[in-house]
mmJSON file of the N, C-alpha and C atoms, coordinates in Angstrom:
{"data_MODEL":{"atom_site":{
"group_PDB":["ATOM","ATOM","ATOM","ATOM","ATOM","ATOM","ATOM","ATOM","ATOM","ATOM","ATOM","ATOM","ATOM","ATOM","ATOM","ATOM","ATOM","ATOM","ATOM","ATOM","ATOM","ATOM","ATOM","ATOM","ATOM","ATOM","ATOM","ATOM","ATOM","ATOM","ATOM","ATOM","ATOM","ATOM","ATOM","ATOM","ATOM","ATOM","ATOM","ATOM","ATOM","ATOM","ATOM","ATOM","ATOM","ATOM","ATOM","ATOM","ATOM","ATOM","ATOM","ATOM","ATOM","ATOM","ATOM","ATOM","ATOM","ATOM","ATOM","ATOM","ATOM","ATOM","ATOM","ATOM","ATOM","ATOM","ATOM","ATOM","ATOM","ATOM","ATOM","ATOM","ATOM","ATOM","ATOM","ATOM","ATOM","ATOM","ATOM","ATOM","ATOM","ATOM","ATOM","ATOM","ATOM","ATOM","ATOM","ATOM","ATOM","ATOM","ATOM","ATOM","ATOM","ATOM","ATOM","ATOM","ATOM","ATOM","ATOM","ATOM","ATOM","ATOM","ATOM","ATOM","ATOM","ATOM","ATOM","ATOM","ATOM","ATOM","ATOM","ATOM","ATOM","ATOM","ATOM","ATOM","ATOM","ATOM","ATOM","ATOM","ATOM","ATOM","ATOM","ATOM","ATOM","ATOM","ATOM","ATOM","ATOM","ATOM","ATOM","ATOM","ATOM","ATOM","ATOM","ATOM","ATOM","ATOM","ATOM","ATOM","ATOM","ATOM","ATOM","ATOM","ATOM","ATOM","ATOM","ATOM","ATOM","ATOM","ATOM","ATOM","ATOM","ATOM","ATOM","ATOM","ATOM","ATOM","ATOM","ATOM","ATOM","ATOM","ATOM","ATOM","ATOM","ATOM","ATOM","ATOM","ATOM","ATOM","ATOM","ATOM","ATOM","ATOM","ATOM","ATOM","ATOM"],
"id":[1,2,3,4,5,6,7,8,9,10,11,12,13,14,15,16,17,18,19,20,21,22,23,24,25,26,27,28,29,30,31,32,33,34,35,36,37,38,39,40,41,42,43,44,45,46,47,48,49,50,51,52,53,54,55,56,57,58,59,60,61,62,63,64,65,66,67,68,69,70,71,72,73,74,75,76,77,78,79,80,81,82,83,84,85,86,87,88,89,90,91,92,93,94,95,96,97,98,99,100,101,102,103,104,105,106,107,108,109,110,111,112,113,114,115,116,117,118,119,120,121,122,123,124,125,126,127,128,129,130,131,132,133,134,135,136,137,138,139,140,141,142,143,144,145,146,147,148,149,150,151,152,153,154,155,156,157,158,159,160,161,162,163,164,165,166,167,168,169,170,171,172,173,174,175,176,177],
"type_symbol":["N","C","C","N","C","C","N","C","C","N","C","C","N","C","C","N","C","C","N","C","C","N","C","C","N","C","C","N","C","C","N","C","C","N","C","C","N","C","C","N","C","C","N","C","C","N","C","C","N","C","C","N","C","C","N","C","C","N","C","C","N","C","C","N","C","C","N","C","C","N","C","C","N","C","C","N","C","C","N","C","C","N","C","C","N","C","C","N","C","C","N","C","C","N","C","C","N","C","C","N","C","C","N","C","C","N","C","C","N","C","C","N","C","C","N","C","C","N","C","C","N","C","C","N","C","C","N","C","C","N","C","C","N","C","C","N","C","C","N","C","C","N","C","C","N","C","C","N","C","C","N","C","C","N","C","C","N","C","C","N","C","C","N","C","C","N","C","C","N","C","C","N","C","C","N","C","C"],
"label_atom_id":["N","CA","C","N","CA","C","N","CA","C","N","CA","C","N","CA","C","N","CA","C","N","CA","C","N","CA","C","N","CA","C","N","CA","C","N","CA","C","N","CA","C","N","CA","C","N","CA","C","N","CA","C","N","CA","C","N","CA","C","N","CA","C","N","CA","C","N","CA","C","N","CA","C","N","CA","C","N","CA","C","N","CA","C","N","CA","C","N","CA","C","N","CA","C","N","CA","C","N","CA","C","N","CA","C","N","CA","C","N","CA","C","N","CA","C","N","CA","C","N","CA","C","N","CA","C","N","CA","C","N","CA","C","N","CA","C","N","CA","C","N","CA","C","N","CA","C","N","CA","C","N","CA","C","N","CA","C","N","CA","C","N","CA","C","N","CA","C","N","CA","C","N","CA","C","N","CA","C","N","CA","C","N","CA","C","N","CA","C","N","CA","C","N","CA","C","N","CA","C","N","CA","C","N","CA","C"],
"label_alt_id":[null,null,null,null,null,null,null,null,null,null,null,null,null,null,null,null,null,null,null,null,null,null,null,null,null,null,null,null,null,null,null,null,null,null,null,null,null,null,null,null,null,null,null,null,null,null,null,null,null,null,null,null,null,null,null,null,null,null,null,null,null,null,null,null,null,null,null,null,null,null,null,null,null,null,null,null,null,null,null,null,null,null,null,null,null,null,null,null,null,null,null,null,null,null,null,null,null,null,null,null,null,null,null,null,null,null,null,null,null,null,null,null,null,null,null,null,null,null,null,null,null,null,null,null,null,null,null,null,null,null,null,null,null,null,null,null,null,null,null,null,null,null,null,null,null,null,null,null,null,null,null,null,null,null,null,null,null,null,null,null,null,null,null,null,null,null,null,null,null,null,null,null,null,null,null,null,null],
"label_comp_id":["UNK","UNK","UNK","UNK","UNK","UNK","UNK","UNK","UNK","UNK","UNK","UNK","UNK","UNK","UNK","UNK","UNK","UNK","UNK","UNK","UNK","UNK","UNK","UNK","UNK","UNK","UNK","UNK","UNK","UNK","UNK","UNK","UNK","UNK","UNK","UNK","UNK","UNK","UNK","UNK","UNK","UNK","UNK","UNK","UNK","UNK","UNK","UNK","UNK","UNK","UNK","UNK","UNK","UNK","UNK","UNK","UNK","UNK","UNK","UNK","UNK","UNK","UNK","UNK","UNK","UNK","UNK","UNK","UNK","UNK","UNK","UNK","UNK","UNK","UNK","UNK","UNK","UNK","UNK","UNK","UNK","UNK","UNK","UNK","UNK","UNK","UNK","UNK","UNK","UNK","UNK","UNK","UNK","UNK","UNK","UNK","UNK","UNK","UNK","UNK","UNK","UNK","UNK","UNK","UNK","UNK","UNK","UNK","UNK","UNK","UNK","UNK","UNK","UNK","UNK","UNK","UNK","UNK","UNK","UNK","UNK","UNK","UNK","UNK","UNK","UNK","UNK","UNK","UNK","UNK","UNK","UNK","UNK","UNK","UNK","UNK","UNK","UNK","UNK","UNK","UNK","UNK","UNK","UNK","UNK","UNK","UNK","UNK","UNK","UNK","UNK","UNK","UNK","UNK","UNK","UNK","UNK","UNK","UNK","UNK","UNK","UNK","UNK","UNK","UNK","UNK","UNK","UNK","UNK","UNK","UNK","UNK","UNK","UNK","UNK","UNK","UNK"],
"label_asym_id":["A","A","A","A","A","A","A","A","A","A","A","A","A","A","A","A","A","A","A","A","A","A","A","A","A","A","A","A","A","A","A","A","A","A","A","A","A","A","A","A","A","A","A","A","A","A","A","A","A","A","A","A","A","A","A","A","A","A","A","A","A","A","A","A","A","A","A","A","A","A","A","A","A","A","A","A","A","A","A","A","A","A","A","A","A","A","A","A","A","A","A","A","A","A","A","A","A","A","A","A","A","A","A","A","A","A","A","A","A","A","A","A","A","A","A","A","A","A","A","A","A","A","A","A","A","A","A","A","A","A","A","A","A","A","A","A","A","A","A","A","A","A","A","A","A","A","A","A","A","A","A","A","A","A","A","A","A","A","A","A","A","A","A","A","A","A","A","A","A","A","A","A","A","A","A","A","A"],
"label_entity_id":["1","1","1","1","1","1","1","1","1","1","1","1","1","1","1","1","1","1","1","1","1","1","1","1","1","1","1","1","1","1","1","1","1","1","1","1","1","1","1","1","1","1","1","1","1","1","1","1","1","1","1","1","1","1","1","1","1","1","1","1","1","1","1","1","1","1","1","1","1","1","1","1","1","1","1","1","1","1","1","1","1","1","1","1","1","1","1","1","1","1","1","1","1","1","1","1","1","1","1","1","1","1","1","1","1","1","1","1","1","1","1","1","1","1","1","1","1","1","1","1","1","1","1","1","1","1","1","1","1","1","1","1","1","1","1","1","1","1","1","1","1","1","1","1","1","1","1","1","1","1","1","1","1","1","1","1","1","1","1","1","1","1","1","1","1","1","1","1","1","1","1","1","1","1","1","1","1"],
"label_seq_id":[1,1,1,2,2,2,3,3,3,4,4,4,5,5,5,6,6,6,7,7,7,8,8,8,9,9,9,10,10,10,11,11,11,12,12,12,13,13,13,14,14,14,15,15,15,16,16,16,17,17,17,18,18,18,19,19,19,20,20,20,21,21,21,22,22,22,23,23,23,24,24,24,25,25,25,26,26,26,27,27,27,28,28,28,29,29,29,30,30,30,31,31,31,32,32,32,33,33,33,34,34,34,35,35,35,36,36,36,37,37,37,38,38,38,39,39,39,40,40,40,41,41,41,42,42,42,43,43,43,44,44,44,45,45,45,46,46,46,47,47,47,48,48,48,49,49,49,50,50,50,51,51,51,52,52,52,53,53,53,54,54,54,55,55,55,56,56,56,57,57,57,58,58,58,59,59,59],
"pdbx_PDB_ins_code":[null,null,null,null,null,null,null,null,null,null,null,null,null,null,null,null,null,null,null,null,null,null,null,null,null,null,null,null,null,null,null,null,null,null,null,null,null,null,null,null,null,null,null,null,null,null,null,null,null,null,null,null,null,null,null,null,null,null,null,null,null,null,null,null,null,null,null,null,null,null,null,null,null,null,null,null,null,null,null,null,null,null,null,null,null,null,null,null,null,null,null,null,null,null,null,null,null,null,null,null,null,null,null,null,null,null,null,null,null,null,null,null,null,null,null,null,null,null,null,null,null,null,null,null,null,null,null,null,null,null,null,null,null,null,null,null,null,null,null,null,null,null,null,null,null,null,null,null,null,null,null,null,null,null,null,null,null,null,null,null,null,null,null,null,null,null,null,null,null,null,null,null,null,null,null,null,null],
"Cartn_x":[-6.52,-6.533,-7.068,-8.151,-9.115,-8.746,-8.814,-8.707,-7.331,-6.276,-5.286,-5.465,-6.517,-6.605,-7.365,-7.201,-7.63,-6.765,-6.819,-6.132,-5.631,-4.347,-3.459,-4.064,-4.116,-4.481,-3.883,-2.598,-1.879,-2.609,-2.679,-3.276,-3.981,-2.998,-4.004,-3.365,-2.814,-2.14,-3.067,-3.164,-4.027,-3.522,-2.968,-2.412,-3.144,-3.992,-4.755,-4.693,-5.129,-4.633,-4.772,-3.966,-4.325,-4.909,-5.888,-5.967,-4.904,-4.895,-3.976,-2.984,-2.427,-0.842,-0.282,-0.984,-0.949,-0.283,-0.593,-0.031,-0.96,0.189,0.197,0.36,-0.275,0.241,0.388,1.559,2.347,1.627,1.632,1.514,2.401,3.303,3.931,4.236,2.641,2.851,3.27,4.159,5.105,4.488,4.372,3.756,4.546,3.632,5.021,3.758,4.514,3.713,3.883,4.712,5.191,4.095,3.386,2.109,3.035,4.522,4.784,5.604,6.092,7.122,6.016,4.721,3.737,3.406,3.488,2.993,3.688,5.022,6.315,6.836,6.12,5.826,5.111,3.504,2.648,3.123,3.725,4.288,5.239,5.811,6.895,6.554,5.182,4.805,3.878,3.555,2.656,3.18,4.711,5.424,5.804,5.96,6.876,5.464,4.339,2.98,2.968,3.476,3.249,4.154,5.346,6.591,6.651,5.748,6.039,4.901,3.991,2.256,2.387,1.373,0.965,0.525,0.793,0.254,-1.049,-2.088,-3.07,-3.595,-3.387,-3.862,-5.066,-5.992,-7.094,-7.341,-7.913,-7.49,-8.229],
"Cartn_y":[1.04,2.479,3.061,3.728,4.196,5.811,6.317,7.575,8.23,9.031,9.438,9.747,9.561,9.847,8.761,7.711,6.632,5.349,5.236,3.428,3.062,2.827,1.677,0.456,-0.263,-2.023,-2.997,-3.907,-5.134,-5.945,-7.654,-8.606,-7.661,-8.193,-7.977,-6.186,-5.548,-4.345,-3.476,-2.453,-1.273,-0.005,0.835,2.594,3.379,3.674,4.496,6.176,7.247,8.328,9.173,10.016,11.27,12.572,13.483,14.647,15.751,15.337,16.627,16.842,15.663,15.128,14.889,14.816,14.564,13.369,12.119,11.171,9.908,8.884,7.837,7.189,6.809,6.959,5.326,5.384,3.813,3.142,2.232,1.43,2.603,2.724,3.886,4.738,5.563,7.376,7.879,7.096,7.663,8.034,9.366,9.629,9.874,9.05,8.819,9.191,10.398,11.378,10.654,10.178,9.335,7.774,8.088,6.928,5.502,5.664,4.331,3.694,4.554,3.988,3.986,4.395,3.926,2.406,2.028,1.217,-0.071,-0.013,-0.622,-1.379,-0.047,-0.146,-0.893,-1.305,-2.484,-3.157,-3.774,-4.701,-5.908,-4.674,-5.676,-5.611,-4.919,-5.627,-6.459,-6.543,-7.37,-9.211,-8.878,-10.485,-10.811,-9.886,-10.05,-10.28,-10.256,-11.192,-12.109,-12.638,-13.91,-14.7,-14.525,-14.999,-15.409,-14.279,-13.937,-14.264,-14.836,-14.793,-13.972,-13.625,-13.475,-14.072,-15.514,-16.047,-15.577,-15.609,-15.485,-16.558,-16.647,-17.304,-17.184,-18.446,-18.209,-17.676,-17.092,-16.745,-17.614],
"Cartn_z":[-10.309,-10.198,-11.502,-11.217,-12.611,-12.955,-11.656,-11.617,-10.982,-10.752,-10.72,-8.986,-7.927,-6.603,-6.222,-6.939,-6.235,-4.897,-4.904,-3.733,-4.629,-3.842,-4.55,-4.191,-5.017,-4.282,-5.309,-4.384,-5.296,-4.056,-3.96,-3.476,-2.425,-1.69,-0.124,0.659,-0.005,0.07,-0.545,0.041,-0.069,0.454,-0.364,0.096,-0.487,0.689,0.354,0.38,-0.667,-0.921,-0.313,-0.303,0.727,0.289,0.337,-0.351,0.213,1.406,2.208,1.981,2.01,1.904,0.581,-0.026,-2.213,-2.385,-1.473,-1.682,-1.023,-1.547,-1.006,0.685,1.26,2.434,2.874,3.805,3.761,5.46,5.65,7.119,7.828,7.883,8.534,8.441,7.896,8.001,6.886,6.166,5.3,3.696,3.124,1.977,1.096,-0.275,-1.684,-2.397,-2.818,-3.811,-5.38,-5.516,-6.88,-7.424,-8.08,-7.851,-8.84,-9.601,-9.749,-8.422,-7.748,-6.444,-5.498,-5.627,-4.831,-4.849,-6.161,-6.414,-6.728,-6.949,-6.663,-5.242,-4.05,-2.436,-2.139,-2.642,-2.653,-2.769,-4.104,-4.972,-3.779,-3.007,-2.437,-0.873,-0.617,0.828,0.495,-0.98,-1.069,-1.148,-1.665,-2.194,-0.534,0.555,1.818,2.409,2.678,3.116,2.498,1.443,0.955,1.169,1.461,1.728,3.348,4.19,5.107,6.131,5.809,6.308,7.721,8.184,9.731,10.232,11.013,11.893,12.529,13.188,14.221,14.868,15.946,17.088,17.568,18.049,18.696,19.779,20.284,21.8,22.804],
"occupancy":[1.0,1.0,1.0,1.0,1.0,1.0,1.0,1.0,1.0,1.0,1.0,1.0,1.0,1.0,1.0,1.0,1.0,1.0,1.0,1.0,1.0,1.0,1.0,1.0,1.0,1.0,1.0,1.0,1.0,1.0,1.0,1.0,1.0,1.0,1.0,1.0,1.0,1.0,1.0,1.0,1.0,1.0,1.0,1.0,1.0,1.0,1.0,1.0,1.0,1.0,1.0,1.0,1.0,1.0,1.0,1.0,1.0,1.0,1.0,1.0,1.0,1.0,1.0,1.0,1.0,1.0,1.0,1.0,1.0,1.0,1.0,1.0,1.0,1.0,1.0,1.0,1.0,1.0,1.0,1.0,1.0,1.0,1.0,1.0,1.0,1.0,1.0,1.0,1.0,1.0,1.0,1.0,1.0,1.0,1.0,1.0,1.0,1.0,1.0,1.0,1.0,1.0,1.0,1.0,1.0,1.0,1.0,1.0,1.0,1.0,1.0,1.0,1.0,1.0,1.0,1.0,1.0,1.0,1.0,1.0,1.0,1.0,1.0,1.0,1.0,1.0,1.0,1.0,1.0,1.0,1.0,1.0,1.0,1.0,1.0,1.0,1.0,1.0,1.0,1.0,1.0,1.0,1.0,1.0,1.0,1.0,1.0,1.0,1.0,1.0,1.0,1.0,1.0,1.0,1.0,1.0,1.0,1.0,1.0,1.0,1.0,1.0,1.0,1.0,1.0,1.0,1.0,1.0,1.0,1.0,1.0,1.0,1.0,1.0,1.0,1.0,1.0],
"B_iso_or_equiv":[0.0,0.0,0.0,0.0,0.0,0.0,0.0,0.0,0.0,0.0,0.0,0.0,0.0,0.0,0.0,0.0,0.0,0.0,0.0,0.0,0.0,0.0,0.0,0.0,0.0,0.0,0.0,0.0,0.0,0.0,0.0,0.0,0.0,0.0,0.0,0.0,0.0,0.0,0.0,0.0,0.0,0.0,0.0,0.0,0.0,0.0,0.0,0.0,0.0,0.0,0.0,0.0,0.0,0.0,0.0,0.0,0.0,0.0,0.0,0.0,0.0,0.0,0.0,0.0,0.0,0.0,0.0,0.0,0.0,0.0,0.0,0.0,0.0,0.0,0.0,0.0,0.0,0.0,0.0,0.0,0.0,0.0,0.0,0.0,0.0,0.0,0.0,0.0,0.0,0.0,0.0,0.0,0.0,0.0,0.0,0.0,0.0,0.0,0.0,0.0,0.0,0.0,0.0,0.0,0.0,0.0,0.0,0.0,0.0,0.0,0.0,0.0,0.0,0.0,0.0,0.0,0.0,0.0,0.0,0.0,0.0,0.0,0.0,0.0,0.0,0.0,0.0,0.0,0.0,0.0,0.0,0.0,0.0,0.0,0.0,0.0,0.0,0.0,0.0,0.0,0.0,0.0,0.0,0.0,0.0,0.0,0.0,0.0,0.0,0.0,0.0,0.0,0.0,0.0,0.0,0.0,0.0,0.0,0.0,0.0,0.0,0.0,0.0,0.0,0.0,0.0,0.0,0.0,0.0,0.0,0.0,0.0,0.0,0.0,0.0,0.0,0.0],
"pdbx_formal_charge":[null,null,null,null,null,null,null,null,null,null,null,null,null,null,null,null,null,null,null,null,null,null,null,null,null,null,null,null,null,null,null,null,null,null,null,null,null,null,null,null,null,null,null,null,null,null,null,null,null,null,null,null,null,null,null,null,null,null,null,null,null,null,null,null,null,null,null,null,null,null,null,null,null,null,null,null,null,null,null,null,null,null,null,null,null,null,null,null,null,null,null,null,null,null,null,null,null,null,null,null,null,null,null,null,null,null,null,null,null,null,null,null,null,null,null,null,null,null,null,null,null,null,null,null,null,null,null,null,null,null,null,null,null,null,null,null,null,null,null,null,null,null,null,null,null,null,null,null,null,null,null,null,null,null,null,null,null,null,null,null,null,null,null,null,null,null,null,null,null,null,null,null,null,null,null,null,null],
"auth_seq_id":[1,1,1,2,2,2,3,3,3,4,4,4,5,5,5,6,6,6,7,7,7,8,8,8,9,9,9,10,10,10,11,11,11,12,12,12,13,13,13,14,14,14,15,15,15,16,16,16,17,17,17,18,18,18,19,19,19,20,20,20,21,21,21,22,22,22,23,23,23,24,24,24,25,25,25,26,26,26,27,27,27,28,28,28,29,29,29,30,30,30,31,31,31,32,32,32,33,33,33,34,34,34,35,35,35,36,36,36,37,37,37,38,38,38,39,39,39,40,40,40,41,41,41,42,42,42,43,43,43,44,44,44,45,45,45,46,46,46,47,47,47,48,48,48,49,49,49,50,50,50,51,51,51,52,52,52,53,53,53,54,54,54,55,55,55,56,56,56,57,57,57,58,58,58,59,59,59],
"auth_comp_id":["UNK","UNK","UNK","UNK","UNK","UNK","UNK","UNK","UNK","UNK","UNK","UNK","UNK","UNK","UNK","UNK","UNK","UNK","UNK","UNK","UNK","UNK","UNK","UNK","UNK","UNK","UNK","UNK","UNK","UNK","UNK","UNK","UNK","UNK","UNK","UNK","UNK","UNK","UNK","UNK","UNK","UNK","UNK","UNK","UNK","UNK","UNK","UNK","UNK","UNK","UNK","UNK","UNK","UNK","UNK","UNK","UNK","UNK","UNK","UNK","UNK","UNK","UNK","UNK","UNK","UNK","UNK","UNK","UNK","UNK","UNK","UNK","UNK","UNK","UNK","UNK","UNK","UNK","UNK","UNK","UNK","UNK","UNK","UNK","UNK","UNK","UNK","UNK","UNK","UNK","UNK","UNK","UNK","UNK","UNK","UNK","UNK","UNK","UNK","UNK","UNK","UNK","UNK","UNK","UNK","UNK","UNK","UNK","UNK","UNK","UNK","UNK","UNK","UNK","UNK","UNK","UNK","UNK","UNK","UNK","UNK","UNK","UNK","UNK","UNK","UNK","UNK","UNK","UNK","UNK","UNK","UNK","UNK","UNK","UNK","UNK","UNK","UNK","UNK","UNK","UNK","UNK","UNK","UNK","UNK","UNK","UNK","UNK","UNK","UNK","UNK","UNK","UNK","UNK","UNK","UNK","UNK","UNK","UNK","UNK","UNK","UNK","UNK","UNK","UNK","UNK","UNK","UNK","UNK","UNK","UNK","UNK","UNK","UNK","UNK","UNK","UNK"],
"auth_asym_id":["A","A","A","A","A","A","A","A","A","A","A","A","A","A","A","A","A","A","A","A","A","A","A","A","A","A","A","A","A","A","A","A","A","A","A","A","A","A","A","A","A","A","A","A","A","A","A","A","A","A","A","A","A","A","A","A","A","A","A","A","A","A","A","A","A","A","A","A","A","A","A","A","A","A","A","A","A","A","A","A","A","A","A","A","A","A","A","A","A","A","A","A","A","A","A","A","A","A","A","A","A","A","A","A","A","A","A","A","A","A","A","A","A","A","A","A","A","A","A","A","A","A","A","A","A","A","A","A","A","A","A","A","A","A","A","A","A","A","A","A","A","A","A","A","A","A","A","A","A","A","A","A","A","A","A","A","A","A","A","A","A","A","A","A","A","A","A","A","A","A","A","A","A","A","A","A","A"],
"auth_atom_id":["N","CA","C","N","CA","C","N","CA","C","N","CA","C","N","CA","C","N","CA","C","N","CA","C","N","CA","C","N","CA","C","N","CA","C","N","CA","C","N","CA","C","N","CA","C","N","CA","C","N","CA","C","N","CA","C","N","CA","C","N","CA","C","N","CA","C","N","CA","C","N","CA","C","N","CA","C","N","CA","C","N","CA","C","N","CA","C","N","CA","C","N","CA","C","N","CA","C","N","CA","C","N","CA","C","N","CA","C","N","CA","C","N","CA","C","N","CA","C","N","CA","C","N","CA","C","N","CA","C","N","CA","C","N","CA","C","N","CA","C","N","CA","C","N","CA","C","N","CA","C","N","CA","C","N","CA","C","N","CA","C","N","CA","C","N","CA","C","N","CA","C","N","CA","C","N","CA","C","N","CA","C","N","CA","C","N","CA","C","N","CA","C","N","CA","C","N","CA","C","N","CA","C","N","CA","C"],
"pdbx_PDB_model_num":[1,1,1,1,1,1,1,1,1,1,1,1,1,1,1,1,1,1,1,1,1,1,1,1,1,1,1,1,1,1,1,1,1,1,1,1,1,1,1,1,1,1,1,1,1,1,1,1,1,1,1,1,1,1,1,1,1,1,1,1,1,1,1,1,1,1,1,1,1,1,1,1,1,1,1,1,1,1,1,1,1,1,1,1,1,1,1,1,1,1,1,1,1,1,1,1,1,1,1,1,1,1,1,1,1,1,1,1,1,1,1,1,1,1,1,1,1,1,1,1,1,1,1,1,1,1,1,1,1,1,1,1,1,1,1,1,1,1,1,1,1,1,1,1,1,1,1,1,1,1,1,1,1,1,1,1,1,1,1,1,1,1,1,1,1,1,1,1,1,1,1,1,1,1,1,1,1]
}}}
């Protein structure tokens, strides 16, 4: 993060910003105007994908 309205991005996690909303916006909707608990929020969906993988199947 270079600039103060940029994307959050830890590994494979990306919250990307909102102008409307003055925030952060989560997988579910949810906006955290606070850019260190934004980024705290990555942090630990980022360790729970690694902990946690997603399977995908071939079809």
């Amino acid at each position: 993060m270079k600039h103060k309205k940029d994307s959050i991005r830890v590994g494979e996690v990306t919250l990307p910003y909102s102008v409307n909303a003055r925030g952060w916006r989560t997988p579910n909707n949810r906006i955290i105007q606070n850019p260190l608990k934004a980024q705290r929020y990555a942090e630990v969906m980022n360790d729970a994908l690694k902990s946690n993988p997603i399977k995908v199947r071939a079809a």
